[in-house]
Residue frames as a rotation matrix with the C-alpha (Angstrom) as fourth column:
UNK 1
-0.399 0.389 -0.830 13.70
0.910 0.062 -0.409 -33.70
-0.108 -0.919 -0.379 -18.37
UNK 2
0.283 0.611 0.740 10.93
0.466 -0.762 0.451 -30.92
0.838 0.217 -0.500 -18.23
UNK 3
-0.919 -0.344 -0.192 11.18
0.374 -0.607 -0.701 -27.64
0.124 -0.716 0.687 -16.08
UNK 4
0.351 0.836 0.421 8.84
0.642 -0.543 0.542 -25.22
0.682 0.080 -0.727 -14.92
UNK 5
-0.856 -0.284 -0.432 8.89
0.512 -0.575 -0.638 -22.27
-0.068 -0.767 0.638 -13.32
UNK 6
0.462 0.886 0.037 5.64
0.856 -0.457 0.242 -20.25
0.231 -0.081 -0.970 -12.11
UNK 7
-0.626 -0.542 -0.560 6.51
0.716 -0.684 -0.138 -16.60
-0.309 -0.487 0.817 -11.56
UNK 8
0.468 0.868 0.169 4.09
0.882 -0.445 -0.154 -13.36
-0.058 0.221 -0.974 -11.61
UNK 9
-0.522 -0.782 -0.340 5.47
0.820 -0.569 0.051 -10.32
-0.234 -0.252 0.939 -12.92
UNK 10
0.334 0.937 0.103 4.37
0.862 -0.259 -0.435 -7.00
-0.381 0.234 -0.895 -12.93
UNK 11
-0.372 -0.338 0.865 5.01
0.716 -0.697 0.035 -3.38
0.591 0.632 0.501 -14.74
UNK 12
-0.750 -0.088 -0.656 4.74
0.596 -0.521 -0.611 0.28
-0.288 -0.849 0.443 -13.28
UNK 13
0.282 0.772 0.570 2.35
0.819 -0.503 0.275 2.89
0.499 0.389 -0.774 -13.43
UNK 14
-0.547 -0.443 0.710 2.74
0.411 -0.881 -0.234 6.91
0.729 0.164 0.664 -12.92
UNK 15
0.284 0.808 -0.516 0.40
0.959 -0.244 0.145 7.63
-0.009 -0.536 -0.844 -9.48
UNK 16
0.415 0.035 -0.909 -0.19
0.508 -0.838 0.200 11.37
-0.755 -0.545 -0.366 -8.79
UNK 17
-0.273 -0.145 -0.951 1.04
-0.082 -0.981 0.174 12.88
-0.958 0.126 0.256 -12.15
UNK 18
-0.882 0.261 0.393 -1.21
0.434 0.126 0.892 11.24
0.183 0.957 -0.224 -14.88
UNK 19
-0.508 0.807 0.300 -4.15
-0.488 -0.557 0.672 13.54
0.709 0.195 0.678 -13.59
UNK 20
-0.473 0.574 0.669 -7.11
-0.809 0.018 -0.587 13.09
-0.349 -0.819 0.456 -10.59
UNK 21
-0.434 0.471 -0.768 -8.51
-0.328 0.711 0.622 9.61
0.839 0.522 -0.154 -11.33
UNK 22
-0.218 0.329 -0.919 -8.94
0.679 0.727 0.099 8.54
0.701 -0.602 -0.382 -7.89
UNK 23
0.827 0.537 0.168 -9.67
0.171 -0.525 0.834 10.05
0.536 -0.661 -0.526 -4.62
UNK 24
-0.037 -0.579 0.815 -7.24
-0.965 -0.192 -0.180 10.69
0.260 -0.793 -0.551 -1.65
UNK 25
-0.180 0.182 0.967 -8.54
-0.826 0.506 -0.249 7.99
-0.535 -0.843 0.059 0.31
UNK 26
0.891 0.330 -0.312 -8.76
-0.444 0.494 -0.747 5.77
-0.092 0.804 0.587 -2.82
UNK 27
0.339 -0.792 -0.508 -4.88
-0.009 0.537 -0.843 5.08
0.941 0.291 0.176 -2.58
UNK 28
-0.808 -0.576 0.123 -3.73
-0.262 0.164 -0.951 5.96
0.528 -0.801 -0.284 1.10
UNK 29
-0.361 0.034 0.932 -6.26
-0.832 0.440 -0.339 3.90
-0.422 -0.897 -0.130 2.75
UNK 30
0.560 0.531 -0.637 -5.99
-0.827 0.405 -0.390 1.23
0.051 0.745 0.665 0.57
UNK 31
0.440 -0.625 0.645 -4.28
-0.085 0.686 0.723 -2.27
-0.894 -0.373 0.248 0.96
UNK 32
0.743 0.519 0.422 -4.86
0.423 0.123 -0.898 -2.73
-0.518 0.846 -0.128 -2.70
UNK 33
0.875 -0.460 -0.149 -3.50
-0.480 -0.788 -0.386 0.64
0.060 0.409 -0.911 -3.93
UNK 34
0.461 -0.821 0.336 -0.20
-0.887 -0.411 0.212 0.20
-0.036 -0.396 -0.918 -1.79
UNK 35
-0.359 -0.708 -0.608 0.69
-0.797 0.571 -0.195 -3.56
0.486 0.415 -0.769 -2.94
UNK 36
-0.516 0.098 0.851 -0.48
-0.726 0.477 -0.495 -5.34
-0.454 -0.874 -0.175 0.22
UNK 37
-0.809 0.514 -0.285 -3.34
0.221 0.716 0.662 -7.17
0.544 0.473 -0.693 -2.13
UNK 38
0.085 0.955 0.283 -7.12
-0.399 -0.228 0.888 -7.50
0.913 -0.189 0.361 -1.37
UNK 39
-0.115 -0.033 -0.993 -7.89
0.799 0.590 -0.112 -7.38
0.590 -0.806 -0.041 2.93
UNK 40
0.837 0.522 -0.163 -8.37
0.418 -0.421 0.805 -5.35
0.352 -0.742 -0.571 5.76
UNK 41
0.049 -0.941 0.334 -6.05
0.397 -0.289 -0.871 -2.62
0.917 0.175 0.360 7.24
UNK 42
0.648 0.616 -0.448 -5.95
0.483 0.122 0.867 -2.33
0.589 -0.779 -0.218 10.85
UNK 43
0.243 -0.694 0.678 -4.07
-0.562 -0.670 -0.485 0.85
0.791 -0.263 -0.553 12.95
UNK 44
0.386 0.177 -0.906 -2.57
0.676 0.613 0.408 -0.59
0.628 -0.770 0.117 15.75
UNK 45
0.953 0.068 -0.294 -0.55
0.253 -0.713 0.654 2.75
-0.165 -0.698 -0.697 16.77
UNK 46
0.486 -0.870 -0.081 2.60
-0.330 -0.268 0.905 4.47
-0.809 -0.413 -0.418 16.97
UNK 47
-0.028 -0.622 -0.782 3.06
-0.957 -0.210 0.201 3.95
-0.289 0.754 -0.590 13.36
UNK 48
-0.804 -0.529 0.273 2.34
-0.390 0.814 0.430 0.37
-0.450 0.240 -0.860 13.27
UNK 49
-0.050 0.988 -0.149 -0.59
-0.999 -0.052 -0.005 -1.50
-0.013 0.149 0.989 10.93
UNK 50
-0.585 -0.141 0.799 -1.77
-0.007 0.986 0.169 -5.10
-0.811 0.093 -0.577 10.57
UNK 51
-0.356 0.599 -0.717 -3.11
-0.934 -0.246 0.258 -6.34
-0.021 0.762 0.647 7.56
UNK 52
-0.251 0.416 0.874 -5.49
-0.140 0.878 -0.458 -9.44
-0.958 -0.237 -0.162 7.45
UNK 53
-0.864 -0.073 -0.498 -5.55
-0.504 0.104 0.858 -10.74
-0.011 0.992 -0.127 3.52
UNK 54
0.156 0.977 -0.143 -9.09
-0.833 0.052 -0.551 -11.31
-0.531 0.205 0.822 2.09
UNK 55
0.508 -0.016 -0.861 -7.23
-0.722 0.538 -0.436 -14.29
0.470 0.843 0.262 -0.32
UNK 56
0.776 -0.491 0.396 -6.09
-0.004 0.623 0.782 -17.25
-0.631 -0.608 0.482 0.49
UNK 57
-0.153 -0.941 -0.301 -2.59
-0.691 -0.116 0.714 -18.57
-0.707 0.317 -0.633 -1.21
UNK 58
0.634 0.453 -0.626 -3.08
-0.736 0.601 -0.311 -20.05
0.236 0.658 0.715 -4.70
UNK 59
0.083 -0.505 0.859 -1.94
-0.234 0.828 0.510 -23.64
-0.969 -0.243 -0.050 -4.15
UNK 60
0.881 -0.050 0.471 -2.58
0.432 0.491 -0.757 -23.99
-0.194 0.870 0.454 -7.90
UNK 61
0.434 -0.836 0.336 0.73
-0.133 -0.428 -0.894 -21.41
0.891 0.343 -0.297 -8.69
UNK 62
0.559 0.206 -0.803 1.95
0.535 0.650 0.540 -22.52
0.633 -0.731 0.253 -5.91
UNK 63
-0.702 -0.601 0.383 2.77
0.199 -0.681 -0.704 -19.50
0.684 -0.418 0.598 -4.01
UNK 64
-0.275 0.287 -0.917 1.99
0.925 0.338 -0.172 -18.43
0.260 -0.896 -0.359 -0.37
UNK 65
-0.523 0.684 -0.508 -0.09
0.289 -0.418 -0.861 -15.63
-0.802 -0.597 0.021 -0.54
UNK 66
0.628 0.638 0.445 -3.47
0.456 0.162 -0.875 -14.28
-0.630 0.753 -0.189 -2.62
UNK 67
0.117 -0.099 0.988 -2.98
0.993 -0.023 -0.120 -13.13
0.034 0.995 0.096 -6.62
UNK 68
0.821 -0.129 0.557 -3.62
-0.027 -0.982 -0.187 -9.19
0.571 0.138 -0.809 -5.90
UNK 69
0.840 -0.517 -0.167 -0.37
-0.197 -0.575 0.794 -8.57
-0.506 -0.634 -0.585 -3.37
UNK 70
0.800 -0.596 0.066 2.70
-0.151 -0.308 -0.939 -7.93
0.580 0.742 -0.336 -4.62
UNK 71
-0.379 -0.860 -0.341 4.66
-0.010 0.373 -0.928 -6.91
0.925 -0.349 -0.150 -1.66
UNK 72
0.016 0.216 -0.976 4.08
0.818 0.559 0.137 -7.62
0.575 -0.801 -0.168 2.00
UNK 73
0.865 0.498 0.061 3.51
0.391 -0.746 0.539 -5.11
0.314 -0.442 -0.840 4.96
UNK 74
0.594 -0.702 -0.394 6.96
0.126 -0.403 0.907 -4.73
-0.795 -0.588 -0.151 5.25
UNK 75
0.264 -0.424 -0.866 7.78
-0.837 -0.548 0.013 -3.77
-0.480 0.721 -0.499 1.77
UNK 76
-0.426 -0.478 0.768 9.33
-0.266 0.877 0.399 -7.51
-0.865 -0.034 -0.501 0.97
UNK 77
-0.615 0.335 -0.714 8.64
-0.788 -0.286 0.545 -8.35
-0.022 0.898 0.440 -2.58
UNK 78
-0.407 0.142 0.902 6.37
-0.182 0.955 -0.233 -11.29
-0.895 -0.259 -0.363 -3.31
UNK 79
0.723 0.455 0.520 6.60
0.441 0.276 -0.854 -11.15
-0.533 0.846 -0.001 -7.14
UNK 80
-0.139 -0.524 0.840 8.83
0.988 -0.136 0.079 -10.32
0.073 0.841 0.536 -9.97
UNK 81
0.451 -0.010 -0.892 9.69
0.194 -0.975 0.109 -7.02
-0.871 -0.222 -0.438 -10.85
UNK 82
0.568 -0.548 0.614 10.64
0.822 0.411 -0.393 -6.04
-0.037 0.728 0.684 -14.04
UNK 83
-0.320 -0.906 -0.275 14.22
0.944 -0.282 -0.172 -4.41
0.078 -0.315 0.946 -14.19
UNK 84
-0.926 -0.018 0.378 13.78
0.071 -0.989 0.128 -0.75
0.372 0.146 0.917 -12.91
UNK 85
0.388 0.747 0.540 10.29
-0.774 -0.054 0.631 -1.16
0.500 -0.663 0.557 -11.19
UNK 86
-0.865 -0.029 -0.500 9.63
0.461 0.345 -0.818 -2.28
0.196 -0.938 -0.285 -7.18
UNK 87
0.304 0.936 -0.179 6.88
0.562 -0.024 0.827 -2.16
0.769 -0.352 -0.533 -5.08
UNK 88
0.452 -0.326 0.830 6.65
-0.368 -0.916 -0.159 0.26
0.812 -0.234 -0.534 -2.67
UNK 89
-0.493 -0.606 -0.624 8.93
0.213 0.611 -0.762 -0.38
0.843 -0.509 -0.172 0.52
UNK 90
-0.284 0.129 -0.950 7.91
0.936 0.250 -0.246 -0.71
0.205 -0.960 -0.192 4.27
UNK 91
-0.764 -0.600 -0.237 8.79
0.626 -0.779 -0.046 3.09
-0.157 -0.183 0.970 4.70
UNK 92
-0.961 0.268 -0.064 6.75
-0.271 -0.879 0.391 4.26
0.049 0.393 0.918 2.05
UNK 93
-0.395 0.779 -0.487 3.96
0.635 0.615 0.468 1.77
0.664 -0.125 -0.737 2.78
UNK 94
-0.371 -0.044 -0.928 3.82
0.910 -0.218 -0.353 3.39
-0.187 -0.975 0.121 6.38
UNK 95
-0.805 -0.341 -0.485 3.95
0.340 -0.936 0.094 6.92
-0.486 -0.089 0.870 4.98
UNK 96
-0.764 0.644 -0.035 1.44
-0.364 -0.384 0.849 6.84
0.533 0.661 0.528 2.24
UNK 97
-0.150 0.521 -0.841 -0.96
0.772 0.592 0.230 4.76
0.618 -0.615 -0.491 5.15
UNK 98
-0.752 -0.181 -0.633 -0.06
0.576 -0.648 -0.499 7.72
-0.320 -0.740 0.592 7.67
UNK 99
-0.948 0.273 -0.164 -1.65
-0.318 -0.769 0.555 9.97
0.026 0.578 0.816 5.36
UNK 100
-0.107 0.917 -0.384 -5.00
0.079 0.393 0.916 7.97
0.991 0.067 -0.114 4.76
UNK 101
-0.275 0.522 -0.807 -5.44
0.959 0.090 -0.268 8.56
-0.067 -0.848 -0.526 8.71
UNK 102
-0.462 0.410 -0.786 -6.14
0.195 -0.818 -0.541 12.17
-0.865 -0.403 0.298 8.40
UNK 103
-0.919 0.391 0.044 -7.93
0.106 0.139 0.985 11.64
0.379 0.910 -0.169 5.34
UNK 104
-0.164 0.883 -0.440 -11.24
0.950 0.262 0.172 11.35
0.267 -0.390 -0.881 7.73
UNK 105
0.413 0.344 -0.843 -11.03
0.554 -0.830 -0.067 15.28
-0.723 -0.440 -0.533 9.08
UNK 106
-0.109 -0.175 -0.978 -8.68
-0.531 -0.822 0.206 16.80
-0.840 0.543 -0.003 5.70
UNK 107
0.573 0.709 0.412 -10.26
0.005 0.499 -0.867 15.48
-0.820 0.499 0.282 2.66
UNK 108
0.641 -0.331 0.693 -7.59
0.752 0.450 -0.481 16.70
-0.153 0.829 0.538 0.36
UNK 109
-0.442 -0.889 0.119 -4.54
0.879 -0.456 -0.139 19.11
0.178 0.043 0.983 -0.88
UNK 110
-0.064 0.459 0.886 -7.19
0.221 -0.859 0.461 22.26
0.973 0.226 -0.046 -0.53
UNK 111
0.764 0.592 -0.256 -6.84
0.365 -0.070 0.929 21.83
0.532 -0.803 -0.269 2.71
UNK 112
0.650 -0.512 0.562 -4.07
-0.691 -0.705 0.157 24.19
0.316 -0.490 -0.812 4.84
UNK 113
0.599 -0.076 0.797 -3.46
-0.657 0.523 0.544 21.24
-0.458 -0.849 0.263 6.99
UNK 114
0.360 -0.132 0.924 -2.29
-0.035 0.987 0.155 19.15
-0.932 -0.088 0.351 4.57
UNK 115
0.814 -0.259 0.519 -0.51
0.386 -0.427 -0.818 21.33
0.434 0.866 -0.247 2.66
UNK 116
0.409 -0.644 0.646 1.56
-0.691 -0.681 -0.242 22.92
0.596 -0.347 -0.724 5.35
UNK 117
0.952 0.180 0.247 1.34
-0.305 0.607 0.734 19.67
-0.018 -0.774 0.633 8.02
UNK 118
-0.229 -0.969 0.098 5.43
-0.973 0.226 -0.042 18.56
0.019 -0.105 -0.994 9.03
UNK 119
-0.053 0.123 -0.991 5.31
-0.440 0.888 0.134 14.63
0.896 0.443 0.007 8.44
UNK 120
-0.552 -0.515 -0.656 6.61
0.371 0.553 -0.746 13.43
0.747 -0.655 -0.114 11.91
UNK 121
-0.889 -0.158 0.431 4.48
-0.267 -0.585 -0.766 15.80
0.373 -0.795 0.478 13.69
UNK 122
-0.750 0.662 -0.021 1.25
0.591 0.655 -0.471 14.26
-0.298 -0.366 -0.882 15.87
UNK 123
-0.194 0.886 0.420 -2.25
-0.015 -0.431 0.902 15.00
0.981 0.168 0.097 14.98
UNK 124
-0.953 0.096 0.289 -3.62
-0.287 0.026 -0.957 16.66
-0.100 -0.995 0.003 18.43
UNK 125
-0.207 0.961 0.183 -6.83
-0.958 -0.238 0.163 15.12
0.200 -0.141 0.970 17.34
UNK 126
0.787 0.339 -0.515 -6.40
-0.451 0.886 -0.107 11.70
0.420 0.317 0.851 16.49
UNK 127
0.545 -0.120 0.830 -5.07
-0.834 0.020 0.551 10.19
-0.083 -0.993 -0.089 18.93
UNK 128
0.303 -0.532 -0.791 -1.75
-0.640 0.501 -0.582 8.07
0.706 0.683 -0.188 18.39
């Protein structure tokens, strides 16, 4: 009797200390970047986002969601991992997102703000 198994694994990479390849806003307001896969990222407030996937689920590998996400908006894997690498979790999803909102008024570490800025504390512009 034949088996199969379908399974998609992936390997890590070094963000933030192999040198400036991308922008700011290239990874923290990215679905992409942060695991989520190719789609739309929508604030909804108070810390909370929706994401709306641009792929459907390959029925050919049969798995239930598109080829580029890894893990879900809550961190949940939805692929292999090989031993010692993970996608990022829920938390850090949230955190490295947070950031990509004040990407629009501080553009990058040269900026005071966002060099000095306490994590937890509201922007009085942008309105949460």
């Amino acid at each position: 009797m034949e088996k199969e198994f379908k399974r998609i694994t992936w390997s890590f990479m070094y963000p933030h200390n192999t040198g400036k390849a991308r922008t700011c806003k290239d990874c923290h307001q990215s679905a992409k970047t942060v695991g989520l896969g190719y789609g739309s990222l929508t604030y909804l407030g108070k810390g909370r986002f929706r994401f709306t996937p641009a792929e459907a689920p390959s029925e050919l590998l049969e798995i239930e969601h598109g080829l580029s996400a890894v893990v879900d908006l809550s961190g949940k894997p939805l692929v292999n991992f090989r031993p010692g690498v993970r996608g990022f979790n829920g938390k850090e999803i949230r955190q490295i997102l947070r950031v990509g909102l004040c990407l629009s008024c501080h553009r990058d570490f040269s900026d005071p703000v966002m060099r000095n800025w306490p994590p937890r504390k509201p922007c009085p512009v942008f309105k949460e």
